[in-house]
C-alpha positions in Angstrom: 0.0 0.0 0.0 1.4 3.6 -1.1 2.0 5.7 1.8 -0.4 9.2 0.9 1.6 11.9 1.0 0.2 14.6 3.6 -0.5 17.8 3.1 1.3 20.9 4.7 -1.8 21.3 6.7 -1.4 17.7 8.0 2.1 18.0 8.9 3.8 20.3 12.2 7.1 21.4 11.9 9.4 20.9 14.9 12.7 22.4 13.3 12.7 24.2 10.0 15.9 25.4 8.6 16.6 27.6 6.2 20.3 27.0 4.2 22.6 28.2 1.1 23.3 25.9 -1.6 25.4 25.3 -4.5 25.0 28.6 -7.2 23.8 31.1 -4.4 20.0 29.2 -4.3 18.5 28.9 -0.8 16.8 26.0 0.5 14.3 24.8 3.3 13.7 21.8 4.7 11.7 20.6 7.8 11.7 18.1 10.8 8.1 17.3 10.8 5.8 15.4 12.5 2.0 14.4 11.6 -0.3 16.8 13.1 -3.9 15.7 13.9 -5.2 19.1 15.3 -3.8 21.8 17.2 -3.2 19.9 20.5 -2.5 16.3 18.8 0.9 15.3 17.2 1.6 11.7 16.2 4.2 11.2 19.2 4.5 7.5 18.5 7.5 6.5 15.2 10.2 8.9 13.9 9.7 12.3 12.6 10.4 12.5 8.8 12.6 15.3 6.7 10.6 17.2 4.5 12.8 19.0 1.5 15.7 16.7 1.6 16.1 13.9 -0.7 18.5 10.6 0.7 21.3 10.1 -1.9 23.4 6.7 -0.9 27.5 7.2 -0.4 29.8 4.4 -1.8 32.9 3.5 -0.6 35.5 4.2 -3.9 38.5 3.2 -5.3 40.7 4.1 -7.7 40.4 1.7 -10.9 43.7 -0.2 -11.5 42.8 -2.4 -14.3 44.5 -1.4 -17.5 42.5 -3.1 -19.7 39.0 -1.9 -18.1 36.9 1.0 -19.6 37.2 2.8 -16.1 41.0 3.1 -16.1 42.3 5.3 -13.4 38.4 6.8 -12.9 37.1 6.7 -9.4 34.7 3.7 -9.2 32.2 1.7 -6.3 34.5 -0.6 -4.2 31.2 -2.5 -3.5 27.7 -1.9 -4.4 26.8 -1.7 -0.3 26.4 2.0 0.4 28.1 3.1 3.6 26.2 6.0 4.5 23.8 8.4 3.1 23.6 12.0 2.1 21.0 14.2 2.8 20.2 17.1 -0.1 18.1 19.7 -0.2 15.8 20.0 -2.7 12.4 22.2 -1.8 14.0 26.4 -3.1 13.1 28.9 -0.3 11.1 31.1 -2.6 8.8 28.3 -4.3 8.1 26.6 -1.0 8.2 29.2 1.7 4.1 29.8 2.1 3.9 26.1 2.3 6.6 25.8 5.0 4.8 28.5 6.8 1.3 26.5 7.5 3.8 24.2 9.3 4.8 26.6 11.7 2.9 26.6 15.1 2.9 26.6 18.4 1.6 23.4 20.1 0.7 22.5 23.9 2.5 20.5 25.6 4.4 18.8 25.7 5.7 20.0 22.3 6.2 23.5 22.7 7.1 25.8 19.1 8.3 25.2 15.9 12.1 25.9 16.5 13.6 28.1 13.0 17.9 27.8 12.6 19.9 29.2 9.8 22.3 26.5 8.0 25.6 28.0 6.9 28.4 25.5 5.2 29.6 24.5 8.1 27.6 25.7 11.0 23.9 25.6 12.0 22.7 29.2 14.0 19.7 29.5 15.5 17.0 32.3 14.4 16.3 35.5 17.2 13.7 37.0 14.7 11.0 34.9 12.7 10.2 37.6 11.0 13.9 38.0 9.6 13.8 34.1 8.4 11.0 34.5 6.1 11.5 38.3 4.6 15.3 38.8 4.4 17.8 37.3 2.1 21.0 34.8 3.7 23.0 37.3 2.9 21.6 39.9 4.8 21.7 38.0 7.8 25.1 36.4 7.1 26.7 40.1 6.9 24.9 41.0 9.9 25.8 38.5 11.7 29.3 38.8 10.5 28.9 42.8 11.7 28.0 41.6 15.1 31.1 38.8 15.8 32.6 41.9 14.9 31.9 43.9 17.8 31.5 40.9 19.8 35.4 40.1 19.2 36.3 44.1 19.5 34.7 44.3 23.1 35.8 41.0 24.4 39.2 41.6 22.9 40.0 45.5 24.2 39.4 44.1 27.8 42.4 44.1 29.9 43.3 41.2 32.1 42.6 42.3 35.8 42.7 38.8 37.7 45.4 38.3 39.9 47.9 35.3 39.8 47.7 33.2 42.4 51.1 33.6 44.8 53.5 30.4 45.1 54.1 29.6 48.4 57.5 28.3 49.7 
């Protein structure tokens, strides 16, 4: 039996996130759960990803047989995968009103939708809602850049006032 796919109605959100991809496109992508009515969440099975697509990772090698078509090409060492990859594929701007009838707040004991930026190599979570669905990555990337700026500046001018401890003989 085929699994129906839900609607965004259907589904709560417990984490979206918001990230930059390949060619300056932005994504978003959603821990969700199944959402029955506004106090009722499926609390039973895993949550599923909404907006990333699994793509298996192989273990490779470096072809060494001469007389093969694959000649020094990287190639599968088995066809086992050993891990998956997870990739984004719903754009912020196509999907972003959808993504926001996911958004809610729901009683206990679930609490908010919690919103997080996702940067190459860092994940930071979102002060402003408003910010994560009107202004562009960029924006909020140099404005967060602005403020580690002055962070660094006053935690860095600060003189160091503690005492050493005295060696006793």
């Amino acid at each position: 039996m085929v699994k129906r796919k839900l609607d965004p109605a259907e589904l709560w959100a417990v984490q979206v996130f918001r990230a930059e991809g390949n060619g300056g496109k932005e994504y978003i992508f959603a821990l969700t759960r199944r959402r029955y009515s506004e106090s009722d969440i499926e609390s039973k099975g895993k949550s599923e990803w909404k907006g990333l697509e699994e793509e298996p990772v192989y273990d490779m090698v470096t072809d060494s047989d001469p007389d093969s078509d694959s000649f020094g090409k990287r190639v599968k060492k088995s066809d086992e995968p050993i891990g998956k990859r997870l990739k984004p594929t719903d754009e912020f701007d196509k999907y972003k009103n959808e993504y926001k009838k996911m958004c809610a707040i729901i009683g206990p004991p679930w609490g908010e939708t919690q919103f997080y930026y996702r940067f190459k190599n860092k994940t930071v979570s979102v002060n402003n809602t408003d910010d994560f669905w009107n202004k562009s990555l960029q924006n909020i990337l140099s404005e967060m850049d602005d403020q580690k700026l002055i962070v660094e500046y006053a935690t860095t001018n600060k003189h160091n006032n503690r005492r050493k401890p005295e060696k006793q003989t």
